[in-house]
DRENKE-508888 format. One record per residue (C-alpha): residue in three letters; x, y, z. Coordinates in pm, whole numbers. Example, Ala and Ser with C-alpha at 12.3 -4.5 7.8 and 13.67 -1.06 7.14 Angstrom:
BEGIN
   tike        X        Y        Z
    ALA     1230     -450      780
    SER     1367     -106      714
end
This chain:
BEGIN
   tike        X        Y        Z
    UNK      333     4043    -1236
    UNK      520     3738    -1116
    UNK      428     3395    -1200
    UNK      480     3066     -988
    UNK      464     2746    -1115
    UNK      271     2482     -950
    UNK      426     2116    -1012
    UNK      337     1728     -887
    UNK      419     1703     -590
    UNK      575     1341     -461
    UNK      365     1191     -263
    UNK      572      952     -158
    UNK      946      733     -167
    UNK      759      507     -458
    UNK      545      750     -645
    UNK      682      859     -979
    UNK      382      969    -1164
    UNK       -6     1085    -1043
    UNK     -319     1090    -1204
    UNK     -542     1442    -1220
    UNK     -918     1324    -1114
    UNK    -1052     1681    -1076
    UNK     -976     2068    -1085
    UNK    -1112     2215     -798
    UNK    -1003     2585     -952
    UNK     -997     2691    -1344
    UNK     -809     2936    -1551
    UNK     -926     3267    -1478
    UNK    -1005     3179    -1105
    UNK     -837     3384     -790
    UNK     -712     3171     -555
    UNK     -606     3251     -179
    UNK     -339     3077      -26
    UNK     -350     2713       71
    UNK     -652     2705     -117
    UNK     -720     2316     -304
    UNK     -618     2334     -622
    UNK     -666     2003     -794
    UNK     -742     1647     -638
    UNK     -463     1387     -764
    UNK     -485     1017     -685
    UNK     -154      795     -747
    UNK     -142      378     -710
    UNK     -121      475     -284
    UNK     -357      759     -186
    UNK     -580     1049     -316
    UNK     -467     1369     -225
    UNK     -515     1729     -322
    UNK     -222     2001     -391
    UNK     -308     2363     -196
    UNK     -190     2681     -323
    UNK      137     2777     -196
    UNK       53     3161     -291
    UNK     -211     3343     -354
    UNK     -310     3494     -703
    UNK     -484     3438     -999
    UNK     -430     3124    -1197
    UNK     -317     3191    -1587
    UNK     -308     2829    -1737
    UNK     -383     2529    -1646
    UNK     -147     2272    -1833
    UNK     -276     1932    -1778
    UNK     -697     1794    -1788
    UNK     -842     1586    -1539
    UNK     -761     1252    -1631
    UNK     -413     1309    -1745
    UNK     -119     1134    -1604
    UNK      161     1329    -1520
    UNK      455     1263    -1351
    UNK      645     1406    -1072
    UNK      833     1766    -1084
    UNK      593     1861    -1400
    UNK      489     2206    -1371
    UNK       50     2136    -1443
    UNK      -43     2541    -1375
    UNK       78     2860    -1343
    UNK      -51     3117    -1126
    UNK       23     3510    -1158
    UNK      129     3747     -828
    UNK      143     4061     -752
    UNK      445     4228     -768
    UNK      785     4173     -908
    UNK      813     3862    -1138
    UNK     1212     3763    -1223
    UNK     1266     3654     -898
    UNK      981     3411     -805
    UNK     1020     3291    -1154
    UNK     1401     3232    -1131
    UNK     1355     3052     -833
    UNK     1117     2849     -923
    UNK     1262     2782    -1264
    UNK     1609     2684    -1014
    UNK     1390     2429     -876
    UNK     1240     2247    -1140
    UNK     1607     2292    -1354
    UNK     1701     2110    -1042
    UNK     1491     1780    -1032
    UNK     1544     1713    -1408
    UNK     1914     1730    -1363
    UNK     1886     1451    -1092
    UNK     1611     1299    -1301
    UNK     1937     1242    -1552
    UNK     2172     1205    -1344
    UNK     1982      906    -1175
    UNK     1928      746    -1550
    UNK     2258      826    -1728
    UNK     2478      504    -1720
    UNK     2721      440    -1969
    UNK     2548      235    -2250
    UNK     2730      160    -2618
    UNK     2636      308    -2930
    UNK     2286      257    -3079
    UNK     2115      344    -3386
    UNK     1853      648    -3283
    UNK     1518      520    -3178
    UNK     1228      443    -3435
    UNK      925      677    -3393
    UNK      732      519    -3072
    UNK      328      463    -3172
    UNK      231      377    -2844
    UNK     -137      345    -2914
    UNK        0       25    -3083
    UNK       81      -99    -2732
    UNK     -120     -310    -2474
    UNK       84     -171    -2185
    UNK       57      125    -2029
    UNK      387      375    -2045
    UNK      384      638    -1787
    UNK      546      987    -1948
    UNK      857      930    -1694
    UNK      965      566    -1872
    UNK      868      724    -2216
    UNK     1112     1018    -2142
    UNK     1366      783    -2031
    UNK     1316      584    -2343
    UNK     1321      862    -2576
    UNK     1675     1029    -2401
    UNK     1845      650    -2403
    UNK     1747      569    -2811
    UNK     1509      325    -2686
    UNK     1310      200    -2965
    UNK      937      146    -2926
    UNK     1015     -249    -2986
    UNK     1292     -290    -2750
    UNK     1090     -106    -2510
    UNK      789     -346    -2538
    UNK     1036     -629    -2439
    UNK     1191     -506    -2136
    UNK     1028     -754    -1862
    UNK      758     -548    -1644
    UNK      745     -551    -1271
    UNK      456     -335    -1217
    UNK       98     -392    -1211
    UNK       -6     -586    -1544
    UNK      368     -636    -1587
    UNK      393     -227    -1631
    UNK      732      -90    -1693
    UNK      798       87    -1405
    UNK     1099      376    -1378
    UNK     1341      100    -1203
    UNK     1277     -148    -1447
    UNK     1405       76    -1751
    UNK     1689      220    -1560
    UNK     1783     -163    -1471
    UNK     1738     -250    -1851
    UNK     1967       22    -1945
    UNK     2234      -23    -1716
    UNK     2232     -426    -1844
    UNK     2201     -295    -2206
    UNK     2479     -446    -2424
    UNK     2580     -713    -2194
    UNK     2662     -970    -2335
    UNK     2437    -1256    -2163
    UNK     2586    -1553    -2015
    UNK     2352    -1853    -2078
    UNK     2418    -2152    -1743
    UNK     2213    -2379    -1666
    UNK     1961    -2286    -1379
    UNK     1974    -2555    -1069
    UNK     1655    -2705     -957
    UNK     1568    -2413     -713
    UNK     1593    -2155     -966
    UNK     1422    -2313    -1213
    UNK     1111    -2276     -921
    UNK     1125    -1868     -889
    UNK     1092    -1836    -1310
    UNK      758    -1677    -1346
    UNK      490    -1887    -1536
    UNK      310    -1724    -1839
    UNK      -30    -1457    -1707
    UNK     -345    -1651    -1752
    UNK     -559    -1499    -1962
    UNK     -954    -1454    -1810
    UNK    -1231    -1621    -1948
    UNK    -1486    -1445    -2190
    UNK    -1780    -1324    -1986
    UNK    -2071    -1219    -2153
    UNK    -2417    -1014    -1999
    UNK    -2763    -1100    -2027
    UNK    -3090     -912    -2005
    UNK    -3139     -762    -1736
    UNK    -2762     -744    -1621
    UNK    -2627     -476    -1486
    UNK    -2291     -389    -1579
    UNK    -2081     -134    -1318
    UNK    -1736       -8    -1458
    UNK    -1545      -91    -1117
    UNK    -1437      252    -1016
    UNK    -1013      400    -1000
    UNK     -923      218     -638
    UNK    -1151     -121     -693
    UNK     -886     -178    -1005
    UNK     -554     -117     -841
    UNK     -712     -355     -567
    UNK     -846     -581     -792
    UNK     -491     -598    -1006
    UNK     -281     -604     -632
    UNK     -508     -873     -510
    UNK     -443    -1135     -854
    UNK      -36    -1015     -817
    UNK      -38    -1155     -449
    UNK     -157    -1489     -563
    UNK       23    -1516     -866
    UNK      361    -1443     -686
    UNK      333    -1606     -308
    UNK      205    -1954     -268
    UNK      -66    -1900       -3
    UNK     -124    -2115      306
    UNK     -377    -2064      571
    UNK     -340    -2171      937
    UNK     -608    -2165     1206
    UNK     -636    -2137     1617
    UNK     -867    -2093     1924
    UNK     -863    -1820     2123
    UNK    -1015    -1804     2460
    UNK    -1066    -1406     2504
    UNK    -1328    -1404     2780
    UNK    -1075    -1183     2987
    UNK    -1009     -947     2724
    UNK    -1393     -902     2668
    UNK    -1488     -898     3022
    UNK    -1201     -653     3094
    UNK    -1291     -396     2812
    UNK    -1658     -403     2905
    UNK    -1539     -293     3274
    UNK    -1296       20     3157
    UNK    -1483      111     2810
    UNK    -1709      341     2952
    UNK    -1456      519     3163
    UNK    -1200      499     2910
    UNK    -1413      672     2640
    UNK    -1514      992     2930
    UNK    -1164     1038     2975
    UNK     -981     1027     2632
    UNK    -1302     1090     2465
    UNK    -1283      796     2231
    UNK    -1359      443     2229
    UNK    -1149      154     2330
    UNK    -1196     -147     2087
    UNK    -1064     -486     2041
    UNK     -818     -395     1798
    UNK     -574     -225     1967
    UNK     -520     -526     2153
    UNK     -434     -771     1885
    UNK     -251     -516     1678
    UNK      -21     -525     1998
    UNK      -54     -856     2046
    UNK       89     -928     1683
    UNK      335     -666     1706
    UNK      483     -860     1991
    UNK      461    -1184     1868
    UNK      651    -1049     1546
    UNK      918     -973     1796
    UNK      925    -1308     1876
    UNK      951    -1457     1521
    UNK     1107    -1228     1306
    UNK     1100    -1401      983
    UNK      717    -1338      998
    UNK      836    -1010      978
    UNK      947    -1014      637
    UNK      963     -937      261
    UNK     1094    -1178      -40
    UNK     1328    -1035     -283
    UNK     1426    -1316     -574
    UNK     1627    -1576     -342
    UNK     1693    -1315      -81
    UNK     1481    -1259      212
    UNK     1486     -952      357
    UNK     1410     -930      774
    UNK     1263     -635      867
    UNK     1398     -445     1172
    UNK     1096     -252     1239
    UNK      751     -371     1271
    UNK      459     -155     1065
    UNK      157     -327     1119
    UNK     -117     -255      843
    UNK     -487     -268      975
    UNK     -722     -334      667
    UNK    -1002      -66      665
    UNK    -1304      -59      461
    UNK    -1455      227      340
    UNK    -1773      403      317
    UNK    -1712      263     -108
    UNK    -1675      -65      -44
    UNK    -1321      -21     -102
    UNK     -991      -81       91
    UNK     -732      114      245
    UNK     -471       -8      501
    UNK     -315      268      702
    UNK       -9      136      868
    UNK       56      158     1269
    UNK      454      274     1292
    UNK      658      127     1522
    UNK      335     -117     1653
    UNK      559     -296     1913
    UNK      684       49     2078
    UNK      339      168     2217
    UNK      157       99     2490
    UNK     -242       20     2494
    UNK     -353      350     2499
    UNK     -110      466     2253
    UNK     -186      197     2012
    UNK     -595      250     2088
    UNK     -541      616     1991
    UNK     -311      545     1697
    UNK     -557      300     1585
    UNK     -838      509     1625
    UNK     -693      801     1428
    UNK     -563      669     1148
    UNK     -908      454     1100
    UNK    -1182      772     1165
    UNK     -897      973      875
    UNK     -937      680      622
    UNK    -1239      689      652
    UNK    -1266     1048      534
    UNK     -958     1008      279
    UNK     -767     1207      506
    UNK     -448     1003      512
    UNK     -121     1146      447
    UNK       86      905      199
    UNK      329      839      381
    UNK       65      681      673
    UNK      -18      417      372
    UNK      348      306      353
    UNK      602      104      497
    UNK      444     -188      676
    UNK      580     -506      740
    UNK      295     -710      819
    UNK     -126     -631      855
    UNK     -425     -752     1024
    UNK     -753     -784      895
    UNK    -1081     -814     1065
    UNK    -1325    -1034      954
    UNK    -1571    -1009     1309
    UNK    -1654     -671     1240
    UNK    -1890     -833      943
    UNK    -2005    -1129     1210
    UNK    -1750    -1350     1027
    UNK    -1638    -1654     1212
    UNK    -1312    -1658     1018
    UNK    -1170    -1624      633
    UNK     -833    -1693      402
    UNK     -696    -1327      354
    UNK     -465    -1233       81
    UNK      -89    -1087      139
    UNK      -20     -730      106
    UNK      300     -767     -119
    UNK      547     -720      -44
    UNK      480     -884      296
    UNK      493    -1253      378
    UNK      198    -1266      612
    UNK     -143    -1133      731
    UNK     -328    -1216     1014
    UNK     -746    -1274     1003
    UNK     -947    -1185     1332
    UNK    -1305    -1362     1320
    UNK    -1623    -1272     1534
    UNK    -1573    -1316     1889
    UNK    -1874    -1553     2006
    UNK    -2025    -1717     2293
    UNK    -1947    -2087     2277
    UNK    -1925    -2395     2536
    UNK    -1607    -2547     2605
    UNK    -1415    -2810     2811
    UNK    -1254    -2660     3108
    UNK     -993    -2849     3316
    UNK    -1008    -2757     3664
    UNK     -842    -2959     3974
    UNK    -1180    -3119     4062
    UNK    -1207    -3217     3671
    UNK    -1305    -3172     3369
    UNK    -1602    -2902     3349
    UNK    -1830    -2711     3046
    UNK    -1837    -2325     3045
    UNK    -1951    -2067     2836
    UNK    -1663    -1892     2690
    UNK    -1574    -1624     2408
    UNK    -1403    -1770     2156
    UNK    -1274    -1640     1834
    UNK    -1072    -1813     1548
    UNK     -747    -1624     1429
    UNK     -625    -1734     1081
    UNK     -260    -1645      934
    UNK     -182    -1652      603
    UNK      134    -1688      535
    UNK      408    -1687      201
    UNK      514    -2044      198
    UNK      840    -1980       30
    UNK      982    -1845      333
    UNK      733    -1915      639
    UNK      641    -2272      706
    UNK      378    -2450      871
    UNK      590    -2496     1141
    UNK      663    -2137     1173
    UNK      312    -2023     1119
    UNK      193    -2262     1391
    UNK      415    -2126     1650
    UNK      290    -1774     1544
    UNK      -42    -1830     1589
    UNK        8    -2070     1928
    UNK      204    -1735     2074
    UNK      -38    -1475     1985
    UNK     -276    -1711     2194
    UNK      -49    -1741     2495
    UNK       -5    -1357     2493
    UNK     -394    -1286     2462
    UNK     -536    -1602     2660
    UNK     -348    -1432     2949
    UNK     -443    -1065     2907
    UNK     -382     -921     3252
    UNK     -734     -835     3362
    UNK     -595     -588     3627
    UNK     -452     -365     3391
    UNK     -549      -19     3399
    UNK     -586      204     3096
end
């Protein structure tokens, strides 16, 4: 019989390490191929690994719950017919990724004692078996390790962290005094959460796997930009009028609906074009301008939770390529359908806040970004019109757009003229358009 060895997958440029939520097959079980195996869900997405044979699996090497990182073998499943060389080939493969594992972590580094026995269960922080490998092969002691500054969530040690800590090891450190704008980018000490205590008759809910990794991203964002909010106007009357005349036809043809969003995702995407430095990302003192524009489109799910699927390319496509592209990556998140990589790699994201009846609200960055944009209810409202025979009141639809923006790169200033574009592009929608 030959045997093939199922490993973690990478699900992604970022993803080092996945969690096992569920078995969907046990030991014992024949399984067909591209049959679900197991259901995995990393810091990104929730996925499940098929079968890429068919057989019968022998052992299962991992439980549900388990964190395991990328390349480990977590079952084995047994073929018919001749074993050495499925196994060989596989083994090839897996020999393979470890040697680049080392090869990616092996910097020269002095002489150091061997490391003391590591208790992690002594530790507050989370180690992921990747960084604890890399510890164990570099004689990093469980103290040292428990020093080495964290840049993950709840300052979690993340792979590049260690490998930067290693190739710094034994450095001597050069102590200068920091100048004034320096001194701003140190990071102040975590504050610690109040005590909060239940009464009778509470009702306490553990918050599930994807309400914590929002939770945590949400507190990162404000702890590391310094968040203002700016507000506009927008006159839209033509946009509504003009999607309430080609909706109906629109949706018989391409047999799908045309909403507002496609039109301010492309809206944004070409106002980006128009001030890069919106489209950005913060790196220490370095500011990093991003030649493509990704635009993220927050989308709840049926949970109550988040997702934002990102729109590649956003300025490139037309109307009915972004109302399609919209549309499809919103109906798949809904059904936790998204690849990873349709969860990475944007440069900027819109929320929308109408689609609850909200007038407007203050939305949080999506690190590593530098700005989001809000889109409130659209609503019936009378304004001041200037005509040439005067001044005259109409009824209009009107909808506030708020920007948030990272204030250590994107100023008031900046932000204004954002939002005053976006306006000029969507006050003067071309009604005549055809879609």
């Amino acid at each position: 019989m030959a045997k093939f060895e199922i490993i973690m997958p990478k699900l992604g440029e970022s993803i080092i390490e996945a969690t096992i939520t569920k078995w969907l097959k046990k030991e014992g079980d024949n399984v067909q191929e591209d049959d679900s195996l197991v259901e995995i869900a990393t810091d990104k997405v929730d996925s499940e690994i098929p079968s890429p044979v068919g057989g019968k699996i022998v052992k299962i090497l991992f439980n549900e719950g388990e964190v395991v990182a990328v390349g480990k073998v977590i079952a084995i499943i047994e073929m018919e017919g001749e074993g050495e060389a499925v196994d060989v080939a596989v083994s090839t493969i897996i020999q393979e990724g470890i040697q680049n594992l080392q090869s990616a972590t092996s910097v020269a580094s002095p002489v150091i004692p061997e490391a003391d026995t590591a208790d992690f269960s002594k530790s507050g922080r989370f180690y992921s078996p990747l960084v604890k490998n890399i510890a164990k092969t570099e004689n990093i002691s469980f103290k040292e390790l428990e020093q080495i500054p964290g840049s993950g969530v709840e300052n979690r040690v993340t792979k590049q962290d260690i490998i930067k800590y290693i190739e710094n090891r034994g450095q001597k450190k050069v102590e200068k005094q920091a100048e004034p704008f320096q001194v701003s980018l140190v990071q102040q000490p975590k504050t610690e959460a109040p005590k909060v205590t239940s009464g009778v008759g509470d009702e306490i809910v553990e918050m599930d796997r994807m309400r914590r990794l929002i939770a945590d991203h949400m507190v990162m964002s404000k702890q590391v930009s310094p968040h203002v909010t700016s507000f506009i106007e927008v006159d839209v009357t033509n946009i509504v009028n003009w999607r309430n005349r080609v909706k109906d036809s629109f949706e018989k043809r391409e047999n799908q609906k045309i909403t507002y969003t496609p039109i301010f995702i492309q809206a944004a995407a070409r106002t980006l074009r128009d001030f890069p430095m919106v489209n950005a990302s913060v790196d220490g003192i370095k500011m990093i301008i991003r030649k493509n524009i990704n635009v993220g489109m927050a989308t709840a799910l049926p949970n109550g939770n988040l997702i934002v699927p990102v729109v590649k390319g956003a300025d490139q496509l037309n109307l009915i390529g972004m109302a399609k592209a919209v549309n499809d990556l919103a109906n798949r998140a809904r059904k936790n359908k998204l690849d990873p990589d349709e969860i990475q790699g944007g440069t900027f994201t819109v929320t929308n806040f109408g689609s609850f009846d909200s007038l407007t609200g203050t939305p949080i960055i999506n690190q590593p970004q530098v700005a989001i944009l809000g889109l409130g209810a659209i609503k019936k409202r009378p304004v001041v019109l200037e005509t040439n025979q005067g001044d005259v009141i109409a009824i209009r639809q009107i909808m506030i757009l708020s920007l948030a923006y990272d204030h250590r790169i994107v100023d008031g200033a900046l932000g204004g003229m954002y939002l005053k574009r976006i306006r000029e592009y969507l006050e003067s929608f071309d009604v005549n358009q055809t879609i």
